[in-house]
N, C-alpha and C positions, 0 to 999 in steps of 0.2 A: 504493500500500500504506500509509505515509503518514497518507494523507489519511484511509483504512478506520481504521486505528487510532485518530485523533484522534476519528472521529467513534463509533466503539464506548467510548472514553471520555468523552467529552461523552455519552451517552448513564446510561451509569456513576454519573457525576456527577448527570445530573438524576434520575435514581430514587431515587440516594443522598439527596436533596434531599426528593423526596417525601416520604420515608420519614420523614426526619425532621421534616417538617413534620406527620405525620399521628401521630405518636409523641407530638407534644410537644405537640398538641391546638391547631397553630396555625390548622389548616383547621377545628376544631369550630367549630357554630354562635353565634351571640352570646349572652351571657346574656338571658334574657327581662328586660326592665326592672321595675322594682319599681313597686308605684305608690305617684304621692306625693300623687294630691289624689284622696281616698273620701268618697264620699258614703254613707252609712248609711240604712236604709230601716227599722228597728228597734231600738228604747231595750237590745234584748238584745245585739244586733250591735257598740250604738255603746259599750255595756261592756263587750264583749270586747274591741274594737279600744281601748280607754284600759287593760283588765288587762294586755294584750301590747305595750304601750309603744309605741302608735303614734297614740294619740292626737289628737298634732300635726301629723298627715296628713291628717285630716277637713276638709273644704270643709263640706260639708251633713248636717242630720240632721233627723230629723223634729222636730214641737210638741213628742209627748213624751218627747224624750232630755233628761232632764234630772240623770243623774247617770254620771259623777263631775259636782260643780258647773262645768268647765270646757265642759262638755259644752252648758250653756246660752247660752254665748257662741257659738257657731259658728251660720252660716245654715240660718234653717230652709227644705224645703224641701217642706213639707206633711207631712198626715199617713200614718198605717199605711195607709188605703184611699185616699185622693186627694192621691198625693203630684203635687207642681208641678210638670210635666217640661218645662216653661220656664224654670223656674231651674236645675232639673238643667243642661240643656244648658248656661246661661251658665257655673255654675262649672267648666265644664269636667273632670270627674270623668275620671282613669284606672283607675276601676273604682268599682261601686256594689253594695255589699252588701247583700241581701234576703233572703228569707226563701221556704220553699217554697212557704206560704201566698201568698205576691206572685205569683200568677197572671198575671195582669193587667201588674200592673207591668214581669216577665218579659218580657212580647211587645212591649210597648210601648217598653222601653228597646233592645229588638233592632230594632226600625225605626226606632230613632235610631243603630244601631250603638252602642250606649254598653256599654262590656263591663261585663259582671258576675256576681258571684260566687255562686249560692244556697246556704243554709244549712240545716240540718232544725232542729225547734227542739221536738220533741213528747217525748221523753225524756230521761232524763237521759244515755244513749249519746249521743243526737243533739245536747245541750248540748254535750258532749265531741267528736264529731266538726265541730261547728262553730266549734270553740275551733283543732281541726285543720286545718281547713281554711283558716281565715281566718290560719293562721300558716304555712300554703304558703306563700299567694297573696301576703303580704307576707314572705318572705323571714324568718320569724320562729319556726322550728318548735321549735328549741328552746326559744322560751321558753314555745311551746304546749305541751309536753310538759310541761316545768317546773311549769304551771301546774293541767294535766290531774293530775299526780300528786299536790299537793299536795290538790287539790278531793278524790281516792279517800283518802289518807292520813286529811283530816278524818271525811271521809262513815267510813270503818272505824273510827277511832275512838267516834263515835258507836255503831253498828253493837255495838261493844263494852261499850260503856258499859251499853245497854238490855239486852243477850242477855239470856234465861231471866226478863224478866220479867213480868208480867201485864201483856196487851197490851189497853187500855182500847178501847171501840168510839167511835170518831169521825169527825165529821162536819165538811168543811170547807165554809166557804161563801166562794167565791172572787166571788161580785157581788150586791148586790141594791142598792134604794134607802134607803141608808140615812138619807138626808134626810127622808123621809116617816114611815119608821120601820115601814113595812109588811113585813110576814114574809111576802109572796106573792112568786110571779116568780123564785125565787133559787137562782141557778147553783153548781150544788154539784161538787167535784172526786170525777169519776165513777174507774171505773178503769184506763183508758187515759189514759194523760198522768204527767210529772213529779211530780203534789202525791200520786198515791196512792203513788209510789216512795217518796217522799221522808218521807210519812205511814208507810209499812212500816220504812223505815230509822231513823225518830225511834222505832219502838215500838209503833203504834196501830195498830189495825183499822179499815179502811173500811167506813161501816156500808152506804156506795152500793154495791151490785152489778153497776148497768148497768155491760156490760164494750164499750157499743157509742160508748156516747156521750162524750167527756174531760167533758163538762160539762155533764149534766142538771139539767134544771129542775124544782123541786120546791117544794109550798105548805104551808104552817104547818101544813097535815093531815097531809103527806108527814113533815114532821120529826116530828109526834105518834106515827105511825106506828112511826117507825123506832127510836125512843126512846135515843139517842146517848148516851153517858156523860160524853162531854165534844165541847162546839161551840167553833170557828175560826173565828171570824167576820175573815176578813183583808179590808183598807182600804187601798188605795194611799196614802194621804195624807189629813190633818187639814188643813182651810183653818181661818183664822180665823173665816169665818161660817160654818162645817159644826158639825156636833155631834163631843161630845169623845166621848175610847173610851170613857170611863164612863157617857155617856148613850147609847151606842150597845149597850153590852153590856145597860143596864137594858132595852133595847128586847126582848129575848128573855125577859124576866118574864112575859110574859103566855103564854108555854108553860110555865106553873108545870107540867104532871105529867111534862115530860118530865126524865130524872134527870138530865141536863147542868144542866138550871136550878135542881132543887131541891139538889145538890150543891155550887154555887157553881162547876162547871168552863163558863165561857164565856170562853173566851178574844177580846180582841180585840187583833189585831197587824195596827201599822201598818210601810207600808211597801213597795218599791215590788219588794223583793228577793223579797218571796211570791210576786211574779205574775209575772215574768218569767225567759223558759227561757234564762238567760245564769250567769256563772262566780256570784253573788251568793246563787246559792239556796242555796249552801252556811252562809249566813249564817241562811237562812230553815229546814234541818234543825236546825240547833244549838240554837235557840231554840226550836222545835217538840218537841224531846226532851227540852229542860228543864222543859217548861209538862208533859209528859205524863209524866216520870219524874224530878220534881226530887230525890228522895230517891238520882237516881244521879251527880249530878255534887255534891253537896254539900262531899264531901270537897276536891276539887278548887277548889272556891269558898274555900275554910276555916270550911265551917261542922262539919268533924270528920266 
């Protein structure tokens, strides 16, 4: 009898034990490890990972991440379409950030096993859900949120700034050669994609309607045609032997009737914040809204 008793408490005892262990989260599974060496697949990716304070976790990035400037110190490890996944593998990545466009890449790095994170990168939601995303995957959500709100906060402000004003028709030109100086060929921001958002939130009318294409192509007849009220001509960057924005904007003279030129509205903005779908385009509205309604932030400048 005894013996029955000791053994219904030892029994007692170890469920008590369970229970406790299963209360106190000591059976839950482990935390998923953070990664600490990424490799970046996109200049948009590798400035979200430096706005989210993680920076210092990048092993690889592509030719062209080159901003914030620390960003050019880190190995490259090819480009957007042929990244090196020879050096991928050497640095040993716990995770590789890309993009949904990375097709390719996608398959490739999964028969190396190399994990990784895709990103959307076509709107300005998908700018934000990949700001989301990538502050999962590093253990950094708040500071994705943090950063998410501050990006809406600016973009409303703007948004208020413009209300109720006359919304000018414009044309942006997000590529052509402008080393030749030829006005044929040139990829204009159609209305799928971030620049027509971000075009409607600065104030302006997109005079493109394709609603198929983010970025058709259009020739010197196409812009005669359309007759813009004011042209964007945006530039990733000035080299020292490229032409300056003042000879690049004179390049659009010779569509004298259309009224963007004979108005003097040709805008040309450099920089690398226009073209890519990462936290910086918010740099790229502000500036956008000034050039297209500067009579609305004047005050705020202190010109009364």
């Amino acid at each position: 009898m005894a013996t029955g008793t000791r053994g219904v408490e030892k029994a007692v005892k170890l469920a008590t034990a369970i229970l406790f262990l299963l209360t106190t989260g000591a059976f839950a599974s482990p935390p998923e490890a953070v990664p600490r060496r990424i490799v970046s697949l996109a200049p948009s990716t590798t400035e979200t990972l430096f706005a989210l304070g993680v920076g210092d976790r990048l092993v690889g990035v592509t030719r062209y991440c080159d901003h914030p400037p620390a960003a050019e110190a880190i190995d490259k490890v090819g480009g957007f379409v042929d990244p090196n996944y020879e050096k991928i593998v050497a640095l040993r990545p716990d995770l590789v950030v890309l993009l949904t466009s990375h097709r390719d890449a996608r398959m490739e790095l999964a028969k190396l096993r190399i994990p990784t994170l895709t990103v959307p990168h076509e709107t300005l939601a998908d700018i934000h859900e990949a700001i989301r995303r990538i502050g999962a995957a590093l253990h950094r959500s708040e500071a994705a949120q943090a950063l998410i709100e501050e990006l809406q906060r600016r973009t409303a402000e703007v948004k208020r700034a413009v209300l109720g004003r006359s919304r000018p028709r414009v044309l942006i030109c997000i590529g052509r050669d402008t080393a030749s100086g030829e006005l044929a060929a040139m990829y204009m921001a159609g209305r799928r994609g971030f620049h027509h958002e971000i075009l409607t939130a600065a104030g302006g009318e997109n005079v493109i309607y394709d609603e198929i294409s983010p970025y058709p192509q259009l020739s010197a007849e196409g812009v005669l045609r359309l007759d813009p009220e004011v042209i964007v001509d945006l530039v990733s960057h000035i080299r020292p032997e490229t032409k300056s924005p003042e000879e690049i904007r004179r390049q659009w003279a010779r569509l004298r009737p259309v009224t963007a030129v004979l108005r003097g509205e040709v805008h040309v903005m450099v920089g690398h914040q226009a073209l890519r779908p990462g936290p910086r385009y918010i740099e790229f509205l502000e500036e956008l809204a000034r050039r297209l309604h500067p009579e609305a932030f004047r005050a705020e400048d202190g010109g009364g």
